[in-house]
C-alpha positions in Angstrom: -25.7 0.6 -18.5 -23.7 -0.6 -15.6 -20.8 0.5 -14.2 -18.1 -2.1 -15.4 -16.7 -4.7 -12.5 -12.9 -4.2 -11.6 -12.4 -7.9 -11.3 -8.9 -7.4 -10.4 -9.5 -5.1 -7.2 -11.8 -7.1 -6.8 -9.2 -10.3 -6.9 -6.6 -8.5 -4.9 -9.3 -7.2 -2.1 -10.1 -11.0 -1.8 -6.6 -11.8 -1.1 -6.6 -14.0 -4.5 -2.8 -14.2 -6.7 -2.8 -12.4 -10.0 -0.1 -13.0 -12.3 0.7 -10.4 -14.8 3.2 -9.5 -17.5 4.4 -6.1 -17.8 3.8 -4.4 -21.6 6.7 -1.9 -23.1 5.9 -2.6 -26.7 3.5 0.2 -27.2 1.3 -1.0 -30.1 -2.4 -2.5 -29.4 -1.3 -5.4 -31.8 1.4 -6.8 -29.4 -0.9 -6.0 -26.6 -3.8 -7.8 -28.5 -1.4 -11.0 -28.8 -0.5 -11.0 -25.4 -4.1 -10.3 -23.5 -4.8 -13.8 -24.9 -1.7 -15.7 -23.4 -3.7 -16.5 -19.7 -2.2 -13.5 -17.7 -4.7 -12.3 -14.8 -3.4 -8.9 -15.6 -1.0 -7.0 -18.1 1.0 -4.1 -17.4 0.8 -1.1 -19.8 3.7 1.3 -18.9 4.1 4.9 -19.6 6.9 6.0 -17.4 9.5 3.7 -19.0 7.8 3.1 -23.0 6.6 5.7 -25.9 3.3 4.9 -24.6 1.0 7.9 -25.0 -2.4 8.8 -24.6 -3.7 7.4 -27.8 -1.4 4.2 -28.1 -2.9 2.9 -23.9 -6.3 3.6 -25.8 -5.7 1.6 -28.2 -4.9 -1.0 -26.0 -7.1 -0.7 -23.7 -9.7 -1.4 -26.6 -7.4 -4.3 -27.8 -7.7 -5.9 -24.4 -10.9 -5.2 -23.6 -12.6 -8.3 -25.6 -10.2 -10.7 -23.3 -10.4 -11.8 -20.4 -7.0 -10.1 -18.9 -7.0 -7.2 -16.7 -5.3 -3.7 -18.0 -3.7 -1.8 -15.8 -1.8 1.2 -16.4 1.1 2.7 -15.1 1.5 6.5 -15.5 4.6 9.0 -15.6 4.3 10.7 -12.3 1.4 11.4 -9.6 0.1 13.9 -11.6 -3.5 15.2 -11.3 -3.9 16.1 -14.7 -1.9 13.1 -16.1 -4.3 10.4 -14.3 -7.6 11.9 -14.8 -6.8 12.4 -19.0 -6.0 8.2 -18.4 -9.0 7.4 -16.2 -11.0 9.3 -18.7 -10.0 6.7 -21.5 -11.4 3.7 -19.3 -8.3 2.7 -17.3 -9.8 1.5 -14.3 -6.3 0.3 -12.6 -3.5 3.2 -11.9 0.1 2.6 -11.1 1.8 5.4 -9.7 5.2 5.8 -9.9 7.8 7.2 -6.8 5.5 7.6 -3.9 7.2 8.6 -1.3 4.8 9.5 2.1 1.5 9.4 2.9 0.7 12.8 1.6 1.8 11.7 -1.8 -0.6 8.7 -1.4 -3.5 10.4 -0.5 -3.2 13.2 -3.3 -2.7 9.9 -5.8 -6.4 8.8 -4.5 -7.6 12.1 -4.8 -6.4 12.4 -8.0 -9.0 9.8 -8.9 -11.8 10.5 -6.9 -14.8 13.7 -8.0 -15.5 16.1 -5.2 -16.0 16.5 -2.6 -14.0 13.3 -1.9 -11.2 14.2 -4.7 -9.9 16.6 -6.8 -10.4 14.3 -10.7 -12.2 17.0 -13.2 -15.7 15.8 -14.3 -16.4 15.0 -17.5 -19.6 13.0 -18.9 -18.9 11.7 -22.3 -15.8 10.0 -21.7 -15.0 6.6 -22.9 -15.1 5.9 -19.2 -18.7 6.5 -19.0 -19.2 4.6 -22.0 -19.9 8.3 -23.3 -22.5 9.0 -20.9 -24.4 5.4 -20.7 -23.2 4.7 -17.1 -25.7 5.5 -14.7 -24.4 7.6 -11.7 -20.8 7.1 -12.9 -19.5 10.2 -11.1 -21.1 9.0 -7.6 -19.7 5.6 -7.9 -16.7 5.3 -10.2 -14.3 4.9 -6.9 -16.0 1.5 -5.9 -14.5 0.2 -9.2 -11.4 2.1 -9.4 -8.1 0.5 -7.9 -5.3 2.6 -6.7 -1.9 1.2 -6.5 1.4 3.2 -5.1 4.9 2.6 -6.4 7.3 2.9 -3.6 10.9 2.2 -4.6 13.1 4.1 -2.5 14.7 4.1 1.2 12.5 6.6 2.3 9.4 5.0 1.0 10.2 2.0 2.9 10.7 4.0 6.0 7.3 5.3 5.6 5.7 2.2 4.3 3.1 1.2 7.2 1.9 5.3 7.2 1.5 4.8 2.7 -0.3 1.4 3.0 -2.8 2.6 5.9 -3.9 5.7 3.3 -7.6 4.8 2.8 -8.2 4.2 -1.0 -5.0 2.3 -2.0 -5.4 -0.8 -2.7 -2.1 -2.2 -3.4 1.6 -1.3 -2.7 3.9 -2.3 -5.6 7.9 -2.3 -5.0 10.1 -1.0 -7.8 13.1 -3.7 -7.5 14.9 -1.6 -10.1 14.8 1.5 -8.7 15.0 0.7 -5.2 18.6 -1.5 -6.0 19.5 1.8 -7.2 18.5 3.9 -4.3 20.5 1.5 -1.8 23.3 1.9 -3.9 22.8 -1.1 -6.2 22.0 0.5 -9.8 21.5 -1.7 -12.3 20.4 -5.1 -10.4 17.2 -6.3 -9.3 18.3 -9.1 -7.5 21.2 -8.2 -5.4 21.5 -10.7 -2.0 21.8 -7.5 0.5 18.8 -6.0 -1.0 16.2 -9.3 -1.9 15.5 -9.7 2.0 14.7 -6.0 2.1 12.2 -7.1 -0.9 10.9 -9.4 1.2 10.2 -7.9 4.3 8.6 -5.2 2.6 6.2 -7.3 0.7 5.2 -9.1 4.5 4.7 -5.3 5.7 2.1 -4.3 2.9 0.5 -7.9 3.2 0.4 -7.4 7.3 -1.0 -3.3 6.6 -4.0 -5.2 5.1 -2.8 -4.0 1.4 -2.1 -6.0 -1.7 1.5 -5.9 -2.7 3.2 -6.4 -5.9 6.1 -7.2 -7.6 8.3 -7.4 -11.2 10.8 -9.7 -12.2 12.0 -11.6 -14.8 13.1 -14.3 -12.9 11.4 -17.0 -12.1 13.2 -17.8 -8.5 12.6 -14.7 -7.6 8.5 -14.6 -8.4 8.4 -17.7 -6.7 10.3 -16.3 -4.0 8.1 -13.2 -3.3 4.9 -14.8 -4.2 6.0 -17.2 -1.2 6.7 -14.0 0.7 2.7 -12.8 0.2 3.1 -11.1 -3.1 -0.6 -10.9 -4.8 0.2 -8.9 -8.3 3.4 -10.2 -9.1 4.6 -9.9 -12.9 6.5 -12.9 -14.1 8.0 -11.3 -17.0 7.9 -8.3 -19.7 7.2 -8.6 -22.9 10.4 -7.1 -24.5 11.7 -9.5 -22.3 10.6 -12.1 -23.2 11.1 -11.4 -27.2 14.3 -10.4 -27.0 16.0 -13.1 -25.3 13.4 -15.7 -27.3 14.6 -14.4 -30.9 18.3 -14.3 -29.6 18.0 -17.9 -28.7 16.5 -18.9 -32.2 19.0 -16.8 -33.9 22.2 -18.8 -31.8 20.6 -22.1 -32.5 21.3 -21.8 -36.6 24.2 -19.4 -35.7 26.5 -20.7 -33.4 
């Protein structure tokens, strides 16, 4: 059996947009519902959901029969934490709060067997298709993609040194978090910090890096997409149910 194609590294490497929506729900059937809406790629989070182990499984397997790409945000750059989630067939990692190039390079290493990384080995792993992949451990990297959350000051300041680490793929700016960090908690689109947005997503694009985005606005996707943003999610899908069922609910309320 062969080794299953990353078509969205594979996308992003070729400098071709992929729209996404990011996934909070936590259940495979809301997942299921929304791998079939056209997205290039959904977002299944674990730092900010009651995501587990078992429910991004589930997912993953709900997904799998469509033609959208999962990708998976985990907690923290944790060794442990990202091997048990590459293990289950994620084959796209975002990692949260990188800071410096060091933190980059042990969040590539996390994913990579010795000698070139530090991931355990295991062979019957769902990744492996339990063992069916030939020579998975010697070339599960060329599939794997690696992108960095940076969403602070000092991750900006240290941007060009995180985007030249060899083995990320893609640099993703946390609007959220970074607003927060330059003193703007709770908004993503204030007008001091959206050129800082910008810029940032023209520096990962010049460092020969895919950068990506997530808003809920669609002036501001536009906007960064027109900056060079090549994973940019256009929405989430608590989102987009919430403020849908509100609007029905005001319609035969108001």
């Amino acid at each position: 059996m062969e080794l299953p194609v990353n078509s969205f590294k594979r996308a992003l490497k070729a400098g071709k947009r992929q729209i996404g929506l990011w996934c909070s729900l936590s259940h495979h059937y809301a997942t299921e519902l929304v791998a079939g809406s056209g997205f290039d790629w959904i977002l299944l989070d674990t730092e900010h959901s009651p995501n587990d182990l078992e429910s991004v499984l589930r997912q993953l397997q709900a997904a799998a029969p469509y033609p959208t790409h999962a990708v998976v945000r985990v907690p923290w750059n944790d060794m442990v934490t990202i091997k048990r989630f590459l293990d289950i067939g994620a084959q796209s990692i975002l990692i949260p709060y990188v800071q410096n190039a060091d933190e980059a390079k042990n969040a590539v290493a996390y994913t990579r067997y010795p000698p070139a990384g530090v991931r355990g080995v295991a062979g019957g792993t769902r990744a492996t298709r339990f063992a069916r992949v030939k020579d998975y451990a010697k070339r599960a990297h060329e599939e794997l993609c690696v992108l960095v959350q940076v969403e602070t000051q000092q991750a900006l300041d240290n941007l060009e040194k995180i985007a030249a680490v060899e083995g990320v793929d893609g640099v993703f700016i946390g609007p959220a978090d970074l607003h927060a960090s330059l003193g703007y908690p709770g908004e993503t689109n204030n007008p001091k910090v959206m050129p800082v947005i910008d810029d940032a997503i023209r520096r990962i694009r010049k460092a020969g890096k895919a950068p990506g985005i997530l808003t809920g606005v669609e002036a501001d996707a536009r906007r960064w997409i027109e900056c060079g943003g090549l994973f940019v999610a256009v929405g989430a899908d608590t989102g987009v149910l919430a403020r849908e069922t509100e609007k029905l609910a005001a319609k035969f309320k108001s």
